[in-house]
Backbone as numpy.savetxt, mean C-alpha at the origin, in Angstrom:
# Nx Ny Nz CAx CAy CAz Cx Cy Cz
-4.14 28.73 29.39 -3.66 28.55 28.03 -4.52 29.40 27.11
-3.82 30.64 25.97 -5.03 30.95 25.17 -4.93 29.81 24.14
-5.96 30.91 23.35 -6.23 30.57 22.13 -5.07 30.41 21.15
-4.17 31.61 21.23 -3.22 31.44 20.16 -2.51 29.64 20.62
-2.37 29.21 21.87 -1.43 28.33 22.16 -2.25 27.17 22.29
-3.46 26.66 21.85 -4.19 25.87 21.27 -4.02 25.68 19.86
-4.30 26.43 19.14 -4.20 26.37 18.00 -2.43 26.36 17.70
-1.24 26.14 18.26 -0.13 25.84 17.78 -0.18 24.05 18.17
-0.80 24.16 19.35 -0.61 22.61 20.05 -1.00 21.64 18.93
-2.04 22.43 18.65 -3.12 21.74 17.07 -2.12 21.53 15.92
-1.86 22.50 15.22 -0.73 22.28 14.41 0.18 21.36 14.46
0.73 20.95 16.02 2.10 20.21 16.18 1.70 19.03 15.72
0.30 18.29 16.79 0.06 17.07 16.98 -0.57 16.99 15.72
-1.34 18.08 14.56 -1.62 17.48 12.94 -0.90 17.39 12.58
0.44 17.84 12.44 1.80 17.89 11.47 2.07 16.29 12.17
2.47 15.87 13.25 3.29 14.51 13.92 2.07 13.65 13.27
1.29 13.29 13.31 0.26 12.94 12.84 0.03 12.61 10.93
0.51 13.41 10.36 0.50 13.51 8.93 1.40 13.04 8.20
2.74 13.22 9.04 4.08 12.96 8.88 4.53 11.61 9.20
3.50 11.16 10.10 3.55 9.10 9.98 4.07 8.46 8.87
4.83 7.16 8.88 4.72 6.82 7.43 4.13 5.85 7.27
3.57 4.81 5.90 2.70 4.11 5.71 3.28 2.76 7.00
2.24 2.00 7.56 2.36 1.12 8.23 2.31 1.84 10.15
2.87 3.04 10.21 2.70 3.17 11.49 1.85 3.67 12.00
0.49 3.39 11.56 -0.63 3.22 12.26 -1.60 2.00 11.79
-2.63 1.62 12.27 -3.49 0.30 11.90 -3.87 0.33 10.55
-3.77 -0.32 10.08 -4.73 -0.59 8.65 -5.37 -1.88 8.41
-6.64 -1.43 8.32 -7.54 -3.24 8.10 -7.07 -3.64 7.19
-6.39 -5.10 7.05 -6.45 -6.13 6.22 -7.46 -6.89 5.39
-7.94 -7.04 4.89 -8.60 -8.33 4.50 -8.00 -9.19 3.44
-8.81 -10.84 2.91 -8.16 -10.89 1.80 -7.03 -12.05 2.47
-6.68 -12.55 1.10 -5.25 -13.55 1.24 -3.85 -13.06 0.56
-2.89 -13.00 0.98 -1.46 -12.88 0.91 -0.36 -14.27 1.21
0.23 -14.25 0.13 1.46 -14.89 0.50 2.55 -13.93 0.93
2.32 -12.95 0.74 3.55 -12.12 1.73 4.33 -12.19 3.11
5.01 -12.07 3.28 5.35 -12.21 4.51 4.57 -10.83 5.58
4.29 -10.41 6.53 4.64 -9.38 7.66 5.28 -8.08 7.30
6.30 -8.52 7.03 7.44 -7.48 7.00 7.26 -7.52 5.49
6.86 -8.14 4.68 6.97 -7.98 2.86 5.63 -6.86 2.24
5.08 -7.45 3.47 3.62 -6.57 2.96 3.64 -5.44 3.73
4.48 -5.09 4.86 4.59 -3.96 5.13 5.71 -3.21 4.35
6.26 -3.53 3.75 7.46 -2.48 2.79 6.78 -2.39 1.35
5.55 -3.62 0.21 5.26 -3.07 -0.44 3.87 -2.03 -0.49
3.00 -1.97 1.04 2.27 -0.80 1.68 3.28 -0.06 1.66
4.40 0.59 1.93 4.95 1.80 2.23 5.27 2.56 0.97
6.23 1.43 0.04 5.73 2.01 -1.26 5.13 2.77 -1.87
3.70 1.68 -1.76 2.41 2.43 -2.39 2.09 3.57 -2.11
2.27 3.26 -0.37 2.23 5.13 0.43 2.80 6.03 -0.41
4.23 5.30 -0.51 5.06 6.57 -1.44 4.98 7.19 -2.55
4.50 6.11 -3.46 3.87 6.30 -4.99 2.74 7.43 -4.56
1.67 6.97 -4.03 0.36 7.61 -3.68 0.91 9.30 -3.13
1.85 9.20 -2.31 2.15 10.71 -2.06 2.96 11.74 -3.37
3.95 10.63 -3.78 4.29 11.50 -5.05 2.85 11.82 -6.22
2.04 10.74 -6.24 1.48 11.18 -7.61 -0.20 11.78 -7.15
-0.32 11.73 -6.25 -1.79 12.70 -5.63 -1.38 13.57 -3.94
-0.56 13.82 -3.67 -0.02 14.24 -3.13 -0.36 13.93 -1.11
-0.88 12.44 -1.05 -1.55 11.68 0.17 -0.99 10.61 0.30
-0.47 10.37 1.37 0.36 8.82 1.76 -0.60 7.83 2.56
-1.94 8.28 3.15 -2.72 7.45 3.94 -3.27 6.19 3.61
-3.07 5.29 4.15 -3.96 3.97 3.57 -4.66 3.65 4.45
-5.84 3.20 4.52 -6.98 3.03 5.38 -6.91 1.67 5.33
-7.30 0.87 4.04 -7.30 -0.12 4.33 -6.86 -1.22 2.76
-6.48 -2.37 2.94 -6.21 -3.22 1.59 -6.77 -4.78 1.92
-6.95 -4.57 0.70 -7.57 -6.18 0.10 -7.12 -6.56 -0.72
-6.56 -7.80 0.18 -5.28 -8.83 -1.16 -5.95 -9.95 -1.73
-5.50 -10.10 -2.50 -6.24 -11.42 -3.39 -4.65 -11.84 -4.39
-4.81 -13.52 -4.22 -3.95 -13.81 -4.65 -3.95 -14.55 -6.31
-3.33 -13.71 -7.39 -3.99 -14.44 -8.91 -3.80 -15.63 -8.63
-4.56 -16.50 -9.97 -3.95 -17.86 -10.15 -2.64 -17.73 -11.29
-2.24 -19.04 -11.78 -0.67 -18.60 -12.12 -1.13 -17.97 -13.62
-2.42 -18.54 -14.27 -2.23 -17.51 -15.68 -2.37 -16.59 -15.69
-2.60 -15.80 -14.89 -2.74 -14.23 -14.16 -1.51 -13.62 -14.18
-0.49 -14.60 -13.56 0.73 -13.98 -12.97 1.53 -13.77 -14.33
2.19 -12.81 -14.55 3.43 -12.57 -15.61 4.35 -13.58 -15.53
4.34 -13.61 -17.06 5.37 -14.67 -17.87 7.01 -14.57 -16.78
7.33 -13.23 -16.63 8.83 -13.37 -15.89 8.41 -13.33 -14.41
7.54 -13.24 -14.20 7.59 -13.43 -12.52 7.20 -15.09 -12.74
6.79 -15.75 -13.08 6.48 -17.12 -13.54 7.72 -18.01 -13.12
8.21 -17.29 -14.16 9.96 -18.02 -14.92 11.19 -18.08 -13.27
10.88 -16.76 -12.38 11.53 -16.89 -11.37 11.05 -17.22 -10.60
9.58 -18.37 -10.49 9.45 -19.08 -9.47 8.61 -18.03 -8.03
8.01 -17.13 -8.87 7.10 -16.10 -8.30 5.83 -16.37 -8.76
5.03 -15.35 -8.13 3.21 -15.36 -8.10 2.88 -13.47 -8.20
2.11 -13.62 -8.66 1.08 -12.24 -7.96 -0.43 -12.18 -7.84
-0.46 -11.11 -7.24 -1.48 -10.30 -6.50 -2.29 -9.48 -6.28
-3.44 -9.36 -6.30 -4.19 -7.98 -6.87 -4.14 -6.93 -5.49
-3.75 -6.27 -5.14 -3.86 -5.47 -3.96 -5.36 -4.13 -4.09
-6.33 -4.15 -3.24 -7.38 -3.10 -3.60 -7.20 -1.85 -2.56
-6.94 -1.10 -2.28 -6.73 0.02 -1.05 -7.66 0.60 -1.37
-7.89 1.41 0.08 -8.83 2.16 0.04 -7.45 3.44 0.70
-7.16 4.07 -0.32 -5.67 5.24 -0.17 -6.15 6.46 -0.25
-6.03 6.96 0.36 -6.79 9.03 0.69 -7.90 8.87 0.14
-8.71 8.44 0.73 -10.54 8.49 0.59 -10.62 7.83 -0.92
-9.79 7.41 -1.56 -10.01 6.43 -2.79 -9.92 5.51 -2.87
-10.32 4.72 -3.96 -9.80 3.19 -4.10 -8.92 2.80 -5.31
-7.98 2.70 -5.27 -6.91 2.36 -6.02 -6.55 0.53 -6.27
-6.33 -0.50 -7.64 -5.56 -1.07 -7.56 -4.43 -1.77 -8.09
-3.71 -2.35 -7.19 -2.25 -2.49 -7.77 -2.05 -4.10 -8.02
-1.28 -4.58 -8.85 -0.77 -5.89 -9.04 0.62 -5.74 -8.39
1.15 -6.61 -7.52 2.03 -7.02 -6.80 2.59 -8.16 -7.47
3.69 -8.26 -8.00 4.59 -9.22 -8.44 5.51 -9.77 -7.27
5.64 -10.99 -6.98 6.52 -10.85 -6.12 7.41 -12.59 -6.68
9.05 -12.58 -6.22 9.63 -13.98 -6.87 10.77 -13.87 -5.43
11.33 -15.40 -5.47 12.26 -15.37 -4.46 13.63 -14.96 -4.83
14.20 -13.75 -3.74 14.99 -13.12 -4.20 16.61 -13.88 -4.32
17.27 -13.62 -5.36 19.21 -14.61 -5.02 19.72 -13.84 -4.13
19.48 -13.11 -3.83 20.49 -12.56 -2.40 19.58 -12.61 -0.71
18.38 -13.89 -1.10 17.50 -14.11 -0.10 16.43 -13.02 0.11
15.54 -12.81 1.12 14.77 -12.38 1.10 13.14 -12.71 -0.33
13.03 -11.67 -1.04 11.76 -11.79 -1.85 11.95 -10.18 -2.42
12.14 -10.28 -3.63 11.77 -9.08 -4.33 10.62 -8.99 -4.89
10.12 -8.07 -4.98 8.84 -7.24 -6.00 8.75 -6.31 -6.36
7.75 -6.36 -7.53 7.59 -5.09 -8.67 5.92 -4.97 -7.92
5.39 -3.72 -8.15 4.26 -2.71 -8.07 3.47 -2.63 -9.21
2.44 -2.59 -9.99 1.41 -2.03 -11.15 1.09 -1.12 -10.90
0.59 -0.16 -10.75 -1.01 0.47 -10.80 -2.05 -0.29 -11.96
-3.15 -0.68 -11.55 -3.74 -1.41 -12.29 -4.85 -0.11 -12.74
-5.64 0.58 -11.80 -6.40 1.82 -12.23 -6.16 2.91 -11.49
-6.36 3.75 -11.63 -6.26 5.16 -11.35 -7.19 5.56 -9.69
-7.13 6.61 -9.41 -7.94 6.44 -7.80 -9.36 6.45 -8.33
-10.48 5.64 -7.52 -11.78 5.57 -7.90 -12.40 5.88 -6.99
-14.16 5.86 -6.88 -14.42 6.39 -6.13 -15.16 5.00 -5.28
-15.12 5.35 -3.99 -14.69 4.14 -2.53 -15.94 3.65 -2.84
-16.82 3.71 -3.79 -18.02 2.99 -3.77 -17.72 2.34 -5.06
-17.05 1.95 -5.78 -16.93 1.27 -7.48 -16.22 -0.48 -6.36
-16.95 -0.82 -6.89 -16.40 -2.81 -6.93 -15.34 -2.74 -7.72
């Protein structure tokens, strides 16, 4: 094998690799959630998505949920019998966080709204 055909092999498996989307690889948890599994994996993918449109990186390493108490939570997520959530990621070598609204949905399931609460920081700020 040369060189040139190393360095394509390289390319393939960074591109398959990059091109993952949020959730299909491990990410440490910590922290409490009322989310479901599957709830907290679609509003991680999201965020992925937000995070790739607006800094141009979908990776999440890792999140820390914390759940508000109810005077925390917004007046209309309140009213529909919802809660939220402070979500902390650690998203392309930053730390970002988001408030998670979440209420039970009328067509079943659970809908939610997203924040950005601050801007990306740096992985050492509390």
């Amino acid at each position: 094998m040369t060189l040139k055909h190393l360095i394509a092999a390289a390319i393939v498996a960074g591109s398959a690799v990059a091109s993952q989307p949020a959730a299909a690889y491990d990410i440490r948890i910590t922290g409490q959630t009322l989310a479901s599994r599957q709830l907290a994996v679609d509003v991680l993918r999201d965020i992925a998505a937000y995070s790739k449109a607006t800094g141009g990186c979908s990776f999440v390493f890792s999140a820390d949920m914390r759940v508000l108490p109810a005077r925390a939570t917004p007046p209309v997520t309140r009213s529909r019998g919802g809660h939220a959530e402070q979500w902390t990621l650690n998203l392309c070598a930053a730390k970002q966080r988001f408030q998670v609204a979440m209420w039970p949905s009328p067509r079943g399931g659970t809908d939610y709204a997203i924040t950005p609460l601050t801007g990306r920081m740096p992985l050492t700020t509390r």
